[in-house]
N, C-alpha and C positions, 0 to 999 in steps of 0.2 A: 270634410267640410266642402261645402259646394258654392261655387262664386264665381262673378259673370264678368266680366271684359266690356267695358262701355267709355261712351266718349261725352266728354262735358260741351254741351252746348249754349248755356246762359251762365251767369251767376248771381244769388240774391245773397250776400252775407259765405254762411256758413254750408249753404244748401246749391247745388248745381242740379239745371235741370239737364239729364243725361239721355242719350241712343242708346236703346237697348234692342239694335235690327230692327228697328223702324219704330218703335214704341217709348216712349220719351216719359220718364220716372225724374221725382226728384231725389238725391241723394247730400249727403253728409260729407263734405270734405273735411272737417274739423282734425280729422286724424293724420292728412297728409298735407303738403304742401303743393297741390295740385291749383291749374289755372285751366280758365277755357278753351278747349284745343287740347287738353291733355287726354290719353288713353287712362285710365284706371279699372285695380280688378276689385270689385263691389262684390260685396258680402251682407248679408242682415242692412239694405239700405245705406250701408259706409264704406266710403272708398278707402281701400286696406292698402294699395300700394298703388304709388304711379308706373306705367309698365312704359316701354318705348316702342314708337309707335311699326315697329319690322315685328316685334313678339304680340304686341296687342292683334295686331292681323294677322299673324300666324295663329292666333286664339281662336280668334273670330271665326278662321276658315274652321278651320278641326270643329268647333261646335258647328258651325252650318255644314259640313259634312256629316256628324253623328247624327245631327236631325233631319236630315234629307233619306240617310240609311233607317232611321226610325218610323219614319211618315213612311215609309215603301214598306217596311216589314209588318206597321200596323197602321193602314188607310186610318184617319178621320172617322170615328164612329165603328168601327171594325171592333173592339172590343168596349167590356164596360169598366170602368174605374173600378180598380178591388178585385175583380174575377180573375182568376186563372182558365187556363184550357179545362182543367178538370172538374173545375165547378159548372160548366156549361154556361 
């Protein structure tokens, strides 16, 4: 199961609109008792657990480090969606 680490920045009702590294989604807090300022880990659009805020940035970093060793190992454009090395 794959799910992201994000911080609640407004709130309308049931829906916060969240940071996801610079990119602002709205998400579903119905499932937790989260408020503005809180860190949560967001799954399929709903925040699945409140995290605190020393584990949500230790998250954060570890994914912007995987993604930093991934941008280097395969530039922007450097391969195509679906291909392997052996399909050319």
């Amino acid at each position: 199961m794959l799910s992201n680490t994000s911080k609640g920045e407004s709130r309308g009702g049931s829906k916060v609109k969240a940071d996801f590294g610079g990119v602002s989604r709205e998400i579903d807090i119905s499932l937790v008792d989260a408020k503005v300022g809180d860190y949560v880990m967001v799954h399929a659009g709903f925040a699945i657990e409140i995290m605190d805020e020393h584990e949500a940035k230790e998250t954060l970093e570890l994914w912007k480090e995987m993604l930093e060793k991934y941008e280097y190992e395969f530039p922007r454009g450097s391969i195509e969606y679906g291909k392997t090395n052996s399909q050319g």
